[in-house]
DSSP file (Angstrom, degrees, kcal/mol; ACC not computed):
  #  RESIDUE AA STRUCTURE BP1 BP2  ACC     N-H-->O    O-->H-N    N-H-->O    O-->H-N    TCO  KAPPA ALPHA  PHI   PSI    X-CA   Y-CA   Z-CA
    1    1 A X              0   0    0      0, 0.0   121,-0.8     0, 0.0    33,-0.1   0.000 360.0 360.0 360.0 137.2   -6.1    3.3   13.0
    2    2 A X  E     -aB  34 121A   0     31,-0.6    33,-2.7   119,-0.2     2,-0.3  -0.528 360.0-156.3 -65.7 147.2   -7.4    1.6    9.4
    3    3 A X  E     -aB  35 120A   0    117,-1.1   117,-0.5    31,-0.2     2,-0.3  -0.847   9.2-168.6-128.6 109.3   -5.6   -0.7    7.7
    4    4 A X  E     -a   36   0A   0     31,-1.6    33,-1.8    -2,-0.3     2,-0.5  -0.716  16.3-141.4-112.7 121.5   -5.5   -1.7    3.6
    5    5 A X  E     +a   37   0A   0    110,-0.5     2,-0.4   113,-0.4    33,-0.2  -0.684  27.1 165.1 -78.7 137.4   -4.0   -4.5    2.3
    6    6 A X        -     0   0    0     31,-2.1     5,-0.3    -2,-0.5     2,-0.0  -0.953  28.1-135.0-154.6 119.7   -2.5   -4.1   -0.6
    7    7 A X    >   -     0   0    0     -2,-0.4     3,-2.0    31,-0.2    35,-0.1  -0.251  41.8 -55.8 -83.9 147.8    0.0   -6.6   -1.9
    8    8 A X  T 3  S+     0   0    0     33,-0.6     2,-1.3    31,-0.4    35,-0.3   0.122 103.7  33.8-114.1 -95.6    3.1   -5.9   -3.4
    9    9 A X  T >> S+     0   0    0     33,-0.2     4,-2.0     1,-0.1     3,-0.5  -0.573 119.8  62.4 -43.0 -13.9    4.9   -4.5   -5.5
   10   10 A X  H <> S+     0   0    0     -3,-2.0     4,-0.8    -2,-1.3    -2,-0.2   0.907  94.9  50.1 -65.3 -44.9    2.3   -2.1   -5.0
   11   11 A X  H 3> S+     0   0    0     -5,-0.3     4,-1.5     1,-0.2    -1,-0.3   0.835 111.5  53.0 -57.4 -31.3    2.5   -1.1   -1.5
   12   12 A X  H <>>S+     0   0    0     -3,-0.5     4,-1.6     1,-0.2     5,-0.7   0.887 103.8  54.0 -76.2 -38.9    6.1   -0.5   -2.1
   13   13 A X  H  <5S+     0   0    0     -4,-2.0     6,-3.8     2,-0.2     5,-0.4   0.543 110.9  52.2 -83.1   2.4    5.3    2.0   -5.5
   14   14 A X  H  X5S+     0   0    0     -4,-0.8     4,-1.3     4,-0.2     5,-0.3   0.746 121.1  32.5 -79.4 -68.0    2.8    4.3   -2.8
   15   15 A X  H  <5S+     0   0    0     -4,-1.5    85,-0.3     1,-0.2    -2,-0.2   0.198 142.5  11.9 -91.1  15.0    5.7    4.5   -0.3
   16   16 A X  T  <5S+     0   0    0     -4,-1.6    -1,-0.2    -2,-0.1    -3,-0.2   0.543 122.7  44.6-114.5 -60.8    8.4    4.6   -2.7
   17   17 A X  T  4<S-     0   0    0     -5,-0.7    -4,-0.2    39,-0.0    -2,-0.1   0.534 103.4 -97.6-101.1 -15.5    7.5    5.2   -6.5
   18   18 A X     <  +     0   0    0     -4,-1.3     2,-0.4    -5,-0.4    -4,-0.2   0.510  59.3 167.2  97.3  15.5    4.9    8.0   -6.5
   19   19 A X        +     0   0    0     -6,-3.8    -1,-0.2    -5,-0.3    79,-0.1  -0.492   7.5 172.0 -58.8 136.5    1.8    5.9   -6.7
   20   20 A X        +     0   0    0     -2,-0.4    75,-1.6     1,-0.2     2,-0.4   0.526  52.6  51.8-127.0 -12.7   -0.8    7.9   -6.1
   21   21 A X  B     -C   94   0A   0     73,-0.2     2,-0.6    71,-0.0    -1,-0.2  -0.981  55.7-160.7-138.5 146.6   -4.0    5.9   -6.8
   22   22 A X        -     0   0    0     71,-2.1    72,-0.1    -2,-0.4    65,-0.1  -0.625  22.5-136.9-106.9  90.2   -4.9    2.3   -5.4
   23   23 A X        +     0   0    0     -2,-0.6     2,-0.2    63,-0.2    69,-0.2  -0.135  28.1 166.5 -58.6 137.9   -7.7    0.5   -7.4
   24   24 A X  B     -G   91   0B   0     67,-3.9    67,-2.2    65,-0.1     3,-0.0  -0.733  38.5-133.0-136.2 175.4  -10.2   -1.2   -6.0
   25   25 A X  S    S+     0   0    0     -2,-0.2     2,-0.3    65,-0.2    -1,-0.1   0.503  93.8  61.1 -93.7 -12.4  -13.7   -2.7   -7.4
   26   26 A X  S    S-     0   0    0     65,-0.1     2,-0.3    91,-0.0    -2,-0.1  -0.816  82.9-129.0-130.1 144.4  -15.4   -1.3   -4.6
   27   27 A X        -     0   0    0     -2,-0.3     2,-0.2    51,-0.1    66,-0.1  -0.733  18.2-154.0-107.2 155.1  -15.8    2.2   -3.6
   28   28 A X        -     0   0    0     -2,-0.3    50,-0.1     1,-0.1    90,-0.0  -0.780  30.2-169.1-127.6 177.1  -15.2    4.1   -0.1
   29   29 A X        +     0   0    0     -2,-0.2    -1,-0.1    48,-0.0    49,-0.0   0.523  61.2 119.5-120.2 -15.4  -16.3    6.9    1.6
   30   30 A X        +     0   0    0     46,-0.0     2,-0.4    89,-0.0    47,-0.2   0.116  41.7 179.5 -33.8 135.5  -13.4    6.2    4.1
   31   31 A X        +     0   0    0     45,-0.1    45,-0.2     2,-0.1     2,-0.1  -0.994  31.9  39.3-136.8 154.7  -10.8    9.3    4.3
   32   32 A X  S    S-     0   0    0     43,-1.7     2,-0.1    -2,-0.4    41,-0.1  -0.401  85.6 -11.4 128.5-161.4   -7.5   10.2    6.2
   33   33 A X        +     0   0    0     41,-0.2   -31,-0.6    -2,-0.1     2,-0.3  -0.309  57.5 161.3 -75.0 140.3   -4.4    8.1    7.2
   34   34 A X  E     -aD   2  73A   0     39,-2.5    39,-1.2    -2,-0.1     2,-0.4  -0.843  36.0-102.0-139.8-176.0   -3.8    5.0    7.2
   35   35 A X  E     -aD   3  72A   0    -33,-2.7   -31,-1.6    -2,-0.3     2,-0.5  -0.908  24.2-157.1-110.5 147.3   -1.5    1.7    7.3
   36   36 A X  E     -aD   4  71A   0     35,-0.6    35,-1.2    -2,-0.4     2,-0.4  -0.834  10.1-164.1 -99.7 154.7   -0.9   -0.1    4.4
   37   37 A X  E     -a    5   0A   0    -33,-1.8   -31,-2.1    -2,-0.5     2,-0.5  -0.818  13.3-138.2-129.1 149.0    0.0   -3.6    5.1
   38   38 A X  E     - D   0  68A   0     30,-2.6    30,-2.3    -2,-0.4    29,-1.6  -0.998  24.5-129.9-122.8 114.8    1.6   -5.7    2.5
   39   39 A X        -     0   0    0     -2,-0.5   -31,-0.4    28,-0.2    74,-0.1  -0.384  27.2-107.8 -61.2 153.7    0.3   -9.4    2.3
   40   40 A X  S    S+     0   0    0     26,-0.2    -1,-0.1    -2,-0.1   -32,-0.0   0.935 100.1  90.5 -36.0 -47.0    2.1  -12.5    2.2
   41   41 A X        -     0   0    0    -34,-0.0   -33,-0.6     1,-0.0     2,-0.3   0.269  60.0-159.2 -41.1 165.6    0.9  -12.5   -1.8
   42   42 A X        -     0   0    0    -35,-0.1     2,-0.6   -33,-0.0   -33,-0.2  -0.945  15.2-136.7-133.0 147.1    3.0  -10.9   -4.7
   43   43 A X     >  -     0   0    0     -2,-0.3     4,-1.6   -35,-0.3     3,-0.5  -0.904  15.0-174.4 -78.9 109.5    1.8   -9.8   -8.0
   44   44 A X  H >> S+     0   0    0     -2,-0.6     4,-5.0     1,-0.3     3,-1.3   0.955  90.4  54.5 -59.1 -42.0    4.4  -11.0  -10.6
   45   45 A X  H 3> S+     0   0    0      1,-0.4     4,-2.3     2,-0.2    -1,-0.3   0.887 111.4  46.8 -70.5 -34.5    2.2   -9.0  -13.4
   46   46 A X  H 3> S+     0   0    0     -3,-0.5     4,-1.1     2,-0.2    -1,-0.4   0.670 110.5  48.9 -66.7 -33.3    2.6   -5.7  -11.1
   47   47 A X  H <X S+     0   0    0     -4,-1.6     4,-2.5    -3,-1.3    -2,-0.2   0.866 111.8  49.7 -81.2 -52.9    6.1   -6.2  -10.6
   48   48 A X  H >X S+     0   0    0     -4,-5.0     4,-0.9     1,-0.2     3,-0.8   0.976 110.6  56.8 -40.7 -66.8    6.4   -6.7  -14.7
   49   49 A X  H >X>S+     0   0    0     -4,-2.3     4,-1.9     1,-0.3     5,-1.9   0.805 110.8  37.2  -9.2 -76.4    4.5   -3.6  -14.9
   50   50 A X  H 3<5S+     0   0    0     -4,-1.1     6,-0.5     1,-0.2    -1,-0.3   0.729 112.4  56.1 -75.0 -18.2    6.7   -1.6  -12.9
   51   51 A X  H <<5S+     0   0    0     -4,-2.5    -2,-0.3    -3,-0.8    -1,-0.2   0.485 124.7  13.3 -84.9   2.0    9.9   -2.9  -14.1
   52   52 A X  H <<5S+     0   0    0     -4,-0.9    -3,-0.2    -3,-0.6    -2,-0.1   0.469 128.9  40.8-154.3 -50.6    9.4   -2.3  -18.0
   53   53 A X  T  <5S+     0   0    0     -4,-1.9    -3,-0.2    -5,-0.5    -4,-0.1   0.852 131.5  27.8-106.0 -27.8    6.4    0.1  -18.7
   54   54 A X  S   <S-     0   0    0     -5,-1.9     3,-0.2     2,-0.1    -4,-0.1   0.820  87.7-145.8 -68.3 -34.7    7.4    2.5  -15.7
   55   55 A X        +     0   0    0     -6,-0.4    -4,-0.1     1,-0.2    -5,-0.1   0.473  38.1 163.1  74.7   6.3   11.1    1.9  -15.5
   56   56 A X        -     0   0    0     -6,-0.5     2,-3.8     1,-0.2    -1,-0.2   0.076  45.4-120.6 -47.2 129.7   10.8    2.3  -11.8
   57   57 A X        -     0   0    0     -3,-0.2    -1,-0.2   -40,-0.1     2,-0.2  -0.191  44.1-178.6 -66.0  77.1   14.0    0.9   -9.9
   58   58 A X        -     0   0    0     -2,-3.8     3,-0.1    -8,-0.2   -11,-0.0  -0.622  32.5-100.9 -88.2 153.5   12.2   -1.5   -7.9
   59   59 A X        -     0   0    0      1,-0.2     2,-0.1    -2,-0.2    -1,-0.1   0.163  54.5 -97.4 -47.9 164.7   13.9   -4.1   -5.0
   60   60 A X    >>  -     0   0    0      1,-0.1     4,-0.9     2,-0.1     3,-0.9  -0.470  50.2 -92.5 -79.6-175.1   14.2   -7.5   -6.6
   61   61 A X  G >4 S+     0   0    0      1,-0.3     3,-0.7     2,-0.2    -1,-0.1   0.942 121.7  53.5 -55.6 -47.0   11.2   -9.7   -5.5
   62   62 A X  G 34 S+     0   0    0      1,-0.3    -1,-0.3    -3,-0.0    -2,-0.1   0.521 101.4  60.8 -75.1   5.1   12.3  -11.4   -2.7
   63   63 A X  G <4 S+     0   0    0     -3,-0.9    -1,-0.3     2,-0.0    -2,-0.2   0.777  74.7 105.2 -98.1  -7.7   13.5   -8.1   -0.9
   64   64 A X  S << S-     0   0    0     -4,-0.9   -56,-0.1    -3,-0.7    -3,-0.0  -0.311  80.1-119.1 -70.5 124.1    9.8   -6.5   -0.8
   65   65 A X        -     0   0    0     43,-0.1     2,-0.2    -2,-0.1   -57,-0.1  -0.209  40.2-178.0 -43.3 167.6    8.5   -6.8    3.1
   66   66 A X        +     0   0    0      1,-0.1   -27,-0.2   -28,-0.1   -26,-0.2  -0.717  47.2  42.7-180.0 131.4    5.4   -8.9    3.1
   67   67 A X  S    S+     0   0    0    -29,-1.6    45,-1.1     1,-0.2     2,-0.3   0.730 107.0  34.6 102.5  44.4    3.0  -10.1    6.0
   68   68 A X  E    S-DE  38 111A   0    -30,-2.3   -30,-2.6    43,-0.3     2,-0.7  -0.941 100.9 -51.1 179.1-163.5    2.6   -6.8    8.0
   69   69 A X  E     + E   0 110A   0     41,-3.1    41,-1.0    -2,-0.3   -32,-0.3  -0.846  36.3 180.0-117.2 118.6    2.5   -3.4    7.7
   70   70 A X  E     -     0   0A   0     -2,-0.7    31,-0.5   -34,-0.3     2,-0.3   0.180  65.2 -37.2-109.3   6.3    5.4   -1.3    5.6
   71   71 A X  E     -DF  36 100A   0    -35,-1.2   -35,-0.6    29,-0.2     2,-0.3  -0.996  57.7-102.7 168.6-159.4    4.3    2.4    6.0
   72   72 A X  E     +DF  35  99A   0     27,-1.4    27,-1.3    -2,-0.3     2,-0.2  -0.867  30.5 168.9-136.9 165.8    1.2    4.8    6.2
   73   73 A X  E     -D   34   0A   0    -39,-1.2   -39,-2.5    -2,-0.3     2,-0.3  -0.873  32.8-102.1-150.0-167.7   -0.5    7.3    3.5
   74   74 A X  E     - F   0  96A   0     22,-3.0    22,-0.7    -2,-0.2     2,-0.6  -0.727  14.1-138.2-123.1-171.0   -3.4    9.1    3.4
   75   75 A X  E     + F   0  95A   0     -2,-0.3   -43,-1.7    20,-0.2    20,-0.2  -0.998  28.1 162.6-132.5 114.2   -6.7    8.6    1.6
   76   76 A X  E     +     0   0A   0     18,-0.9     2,-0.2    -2,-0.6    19,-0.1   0.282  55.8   4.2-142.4  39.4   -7.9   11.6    0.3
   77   77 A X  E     - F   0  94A   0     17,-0.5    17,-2.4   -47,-0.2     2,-0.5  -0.833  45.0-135.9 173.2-165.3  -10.8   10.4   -2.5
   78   78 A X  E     + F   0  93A   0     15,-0.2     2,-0.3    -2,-0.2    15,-0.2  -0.983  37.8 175.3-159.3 113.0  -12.6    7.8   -4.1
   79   79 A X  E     - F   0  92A   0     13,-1.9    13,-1.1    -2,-0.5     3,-0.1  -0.946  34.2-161.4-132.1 140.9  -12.6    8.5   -7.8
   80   80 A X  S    S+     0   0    0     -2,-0.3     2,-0.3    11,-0.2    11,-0.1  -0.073  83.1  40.9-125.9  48.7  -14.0    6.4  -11.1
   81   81 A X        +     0   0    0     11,-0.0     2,-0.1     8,-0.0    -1,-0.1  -0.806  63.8 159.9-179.6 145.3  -11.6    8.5  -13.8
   82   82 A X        -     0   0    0     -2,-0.3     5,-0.2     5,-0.1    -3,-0.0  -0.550  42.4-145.1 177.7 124.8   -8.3    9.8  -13.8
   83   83 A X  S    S+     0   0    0     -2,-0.1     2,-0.2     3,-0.0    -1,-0.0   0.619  70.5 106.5 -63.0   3.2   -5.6   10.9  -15.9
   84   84 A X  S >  S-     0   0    0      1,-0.1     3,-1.1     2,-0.1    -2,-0.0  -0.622  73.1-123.9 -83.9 149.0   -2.7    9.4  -13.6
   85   85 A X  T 3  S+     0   0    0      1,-0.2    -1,-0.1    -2,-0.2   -66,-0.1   0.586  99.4  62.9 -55.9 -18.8   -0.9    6.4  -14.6
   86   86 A X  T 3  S+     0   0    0      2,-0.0     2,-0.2   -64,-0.0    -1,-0.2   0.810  77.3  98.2 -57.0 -44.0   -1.6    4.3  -11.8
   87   87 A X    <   +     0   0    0     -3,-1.1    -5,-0.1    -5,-0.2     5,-0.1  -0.517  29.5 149.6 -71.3 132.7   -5.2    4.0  -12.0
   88   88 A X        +     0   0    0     -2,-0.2     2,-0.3     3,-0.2    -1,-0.1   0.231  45.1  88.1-137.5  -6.6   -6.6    1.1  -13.6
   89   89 A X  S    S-     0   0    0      1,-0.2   -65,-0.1     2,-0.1   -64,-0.1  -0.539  81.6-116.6-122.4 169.4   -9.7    0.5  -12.1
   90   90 A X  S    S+     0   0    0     -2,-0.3     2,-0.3     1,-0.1    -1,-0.2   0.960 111.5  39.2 -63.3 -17.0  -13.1    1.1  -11.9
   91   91 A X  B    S-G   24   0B   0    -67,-2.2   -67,-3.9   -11,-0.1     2,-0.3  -0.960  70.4-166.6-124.6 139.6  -12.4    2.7   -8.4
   92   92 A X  E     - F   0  79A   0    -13,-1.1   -13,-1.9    -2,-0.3     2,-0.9  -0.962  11.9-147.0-126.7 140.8   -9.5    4.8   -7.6
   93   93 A X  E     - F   0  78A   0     -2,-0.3   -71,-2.1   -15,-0.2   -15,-0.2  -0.924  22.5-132.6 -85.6 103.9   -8.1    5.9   -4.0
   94   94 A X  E     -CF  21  77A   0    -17,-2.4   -18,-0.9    -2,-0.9   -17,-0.5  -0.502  32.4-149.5 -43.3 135.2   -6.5    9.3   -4.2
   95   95 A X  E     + F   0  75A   0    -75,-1.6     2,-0.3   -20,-0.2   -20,-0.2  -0.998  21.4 167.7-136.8 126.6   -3.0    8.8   -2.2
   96   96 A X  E     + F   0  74A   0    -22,-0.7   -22,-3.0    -2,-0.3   -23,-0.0  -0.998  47.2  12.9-159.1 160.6   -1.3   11.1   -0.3
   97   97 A X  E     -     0   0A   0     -2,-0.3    -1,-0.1   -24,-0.2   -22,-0.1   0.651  66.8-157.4  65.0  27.1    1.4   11.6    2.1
   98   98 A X  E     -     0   0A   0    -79,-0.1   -25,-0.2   -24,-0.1    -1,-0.2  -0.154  13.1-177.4 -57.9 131.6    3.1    8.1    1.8
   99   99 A X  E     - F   0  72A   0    -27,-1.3   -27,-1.4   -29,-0.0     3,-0.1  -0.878  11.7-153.6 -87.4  83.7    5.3    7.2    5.0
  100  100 A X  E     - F   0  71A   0    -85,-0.3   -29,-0.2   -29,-0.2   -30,-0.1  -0.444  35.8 -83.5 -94.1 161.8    7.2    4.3    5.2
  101  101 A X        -     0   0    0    -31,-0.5     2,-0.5     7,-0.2    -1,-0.2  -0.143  33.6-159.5 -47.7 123.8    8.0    2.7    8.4
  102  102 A X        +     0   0    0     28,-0.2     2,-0.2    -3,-0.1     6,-0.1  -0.931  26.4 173.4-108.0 103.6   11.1    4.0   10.5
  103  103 A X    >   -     0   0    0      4,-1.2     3,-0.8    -2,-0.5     2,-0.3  -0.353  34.8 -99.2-102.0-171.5   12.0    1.4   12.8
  104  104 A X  G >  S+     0   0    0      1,-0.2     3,-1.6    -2,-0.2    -1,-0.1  -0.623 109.2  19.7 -96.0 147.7   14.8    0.6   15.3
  105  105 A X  G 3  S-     0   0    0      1,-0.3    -1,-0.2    -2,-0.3     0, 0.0   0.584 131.6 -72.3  67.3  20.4   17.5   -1.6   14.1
  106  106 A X  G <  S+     0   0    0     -3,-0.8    -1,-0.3     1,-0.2    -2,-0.1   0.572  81.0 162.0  92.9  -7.1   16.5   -0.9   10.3
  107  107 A X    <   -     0   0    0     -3,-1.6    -4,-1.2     1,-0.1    -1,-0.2  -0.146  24.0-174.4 -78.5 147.6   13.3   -2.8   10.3
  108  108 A X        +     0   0    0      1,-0.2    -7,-0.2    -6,-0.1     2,-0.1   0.087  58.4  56.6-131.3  37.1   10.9   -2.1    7.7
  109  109 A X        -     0   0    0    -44,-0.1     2,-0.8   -39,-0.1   -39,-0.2  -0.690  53.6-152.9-154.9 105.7    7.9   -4.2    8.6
  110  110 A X  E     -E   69   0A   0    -41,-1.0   -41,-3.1    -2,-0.1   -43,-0.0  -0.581  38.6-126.2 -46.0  95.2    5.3   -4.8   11.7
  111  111 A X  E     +E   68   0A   0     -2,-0.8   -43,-0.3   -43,-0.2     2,-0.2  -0.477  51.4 144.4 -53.4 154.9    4.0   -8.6   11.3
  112  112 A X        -     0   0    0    -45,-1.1     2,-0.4   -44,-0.1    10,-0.0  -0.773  51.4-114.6-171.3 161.4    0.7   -8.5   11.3
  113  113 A X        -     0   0    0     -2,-0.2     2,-0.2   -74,-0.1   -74,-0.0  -0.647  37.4-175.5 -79.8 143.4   -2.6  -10.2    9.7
  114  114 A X        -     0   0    0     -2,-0.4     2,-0.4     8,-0.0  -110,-0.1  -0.776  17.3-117.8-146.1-155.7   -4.8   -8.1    7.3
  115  115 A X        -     0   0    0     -2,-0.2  -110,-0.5  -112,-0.2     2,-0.3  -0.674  14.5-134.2-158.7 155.2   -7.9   -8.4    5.5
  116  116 A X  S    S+     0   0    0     -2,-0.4  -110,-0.1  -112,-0.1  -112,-0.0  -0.718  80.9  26.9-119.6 152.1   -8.8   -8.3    2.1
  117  117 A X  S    S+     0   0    0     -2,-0.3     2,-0.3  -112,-0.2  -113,-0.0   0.429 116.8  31.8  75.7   1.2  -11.7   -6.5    0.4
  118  118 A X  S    S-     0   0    0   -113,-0.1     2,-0.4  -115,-0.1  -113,-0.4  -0.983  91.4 -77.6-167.7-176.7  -12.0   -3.4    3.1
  119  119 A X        -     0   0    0     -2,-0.3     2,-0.3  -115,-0.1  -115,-0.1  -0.721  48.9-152.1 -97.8 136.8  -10.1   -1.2    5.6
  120  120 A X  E     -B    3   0A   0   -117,-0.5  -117,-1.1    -2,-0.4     2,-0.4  -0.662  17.4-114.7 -96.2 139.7   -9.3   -3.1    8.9
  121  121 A X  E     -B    2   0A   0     -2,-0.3  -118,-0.2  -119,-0.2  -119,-0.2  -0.794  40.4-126.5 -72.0 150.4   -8.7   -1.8   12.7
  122  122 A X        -     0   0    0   -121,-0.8     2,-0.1    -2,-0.4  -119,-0.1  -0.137  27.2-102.1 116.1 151.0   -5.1   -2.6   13.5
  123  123 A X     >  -     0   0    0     -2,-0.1     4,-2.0     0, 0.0    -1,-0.2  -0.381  30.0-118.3 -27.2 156.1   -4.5   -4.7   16.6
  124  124 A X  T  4 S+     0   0    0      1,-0.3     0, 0.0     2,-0.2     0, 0.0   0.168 114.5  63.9 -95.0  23.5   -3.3   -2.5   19.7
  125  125 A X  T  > S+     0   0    0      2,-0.1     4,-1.1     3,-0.1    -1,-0.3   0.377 106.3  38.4 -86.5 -40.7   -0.4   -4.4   19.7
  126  126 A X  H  > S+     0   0    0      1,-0.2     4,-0.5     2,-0.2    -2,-0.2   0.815 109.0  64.5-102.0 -13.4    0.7   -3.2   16.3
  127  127 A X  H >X S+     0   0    0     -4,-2.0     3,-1.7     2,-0.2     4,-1.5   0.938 102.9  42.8 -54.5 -41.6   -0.4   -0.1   17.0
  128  128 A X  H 34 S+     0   0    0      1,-0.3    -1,-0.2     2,-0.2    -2,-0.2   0.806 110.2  59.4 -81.6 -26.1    2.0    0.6   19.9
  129  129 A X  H 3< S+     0   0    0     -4,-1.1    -1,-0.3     2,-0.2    -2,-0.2   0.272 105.2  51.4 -53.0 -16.9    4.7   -1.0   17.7
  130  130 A X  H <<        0   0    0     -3,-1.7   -28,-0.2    -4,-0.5    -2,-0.2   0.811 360.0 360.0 -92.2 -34.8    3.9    1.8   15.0
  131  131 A X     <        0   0    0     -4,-1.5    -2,-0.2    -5,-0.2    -3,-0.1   0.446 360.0 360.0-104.1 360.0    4.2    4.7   17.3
C-alpha cells in the first residue's frame, strides 16, 4: 500500500473534518487507497485555520497523533481548480472515503517513518499492523 504524509492538523480534517482535497505543488497520476501518515511536524497556521475560519472542533494540539500512520482515504483525482474550501493549491487531490485507524486498546496511530514530496510503500511490518 501507498503512503502520503501529510502533517497535521490536516490529516486529522481528511479523517475527521470533511477535507476532501490535499494540496500539493506537484501533480499525480496515482489513484485509489491509501495511508495517510501524520509527521512528527505541526502546522500552527493550519491549526489557526481550522479553529477560526472553519469553526471545526479540532483536538487541542498536543492530542493530534504524529509520527505514523492515523487512517486511510482514497485518492480519486488530481485537479488544478475547485470550488471546495479546502483547496488552496496549485494541485488538488480529490479525497474520498476517509478511514481512521481502529486499533486494539484504543490506539490511533502505527509508528512509522514517511516521506515527504511523494507517495511511499509502507513497510510490511506496518502493513500487518494495519490489517
Amino acid at each position: 500500500m501507498k503512503a502520503l504524509s501529510i502533517q497535521q492538523p490536516w490529516a486529522w480534517a481528511i479523517l475527521y473534518a470533511g477535507k476532501d482535497v490535499e494540496n500539493r505543488n506537484w501533480p499525480t497520476k496515482f489513484r485509489g487507497q491509501f495511508a495517510v501518515h501524520a509527521p512528527l511536524g505541526f502546522d500552527d497556521e493550519g491549526f489557526t485555520f481550522l479553529r477560526v475560519r472553519l469553526g471545526a472542533t479540532a483536538p487541542i494540539k498536543g492530542d493530534f497523533p504524529r509520527g505514523g500512520i492515523v487512517g486511510t482515504a482514497v485518492v480519486a483525482d488530481c485537479i488544478e481548480s475547485s470550488a471546495s474550501p479546502w483547496f488552496f493549491g496549485r494541485y488538488g487531490f480529490v479525497l474520498g472515503e476517509p478511514t481512521p485507524l481502529q486499533l486494539p486498546g484504543g490506539r490511533r496511530i502505527i509508528e512509522c517513518k514517511g516521506a515527504r514530496g511523494h507517495f511511499f510503500d509502507l513497510p510490511q511490518i506496518v502493513l500487518q499492523a494495519m490489517s
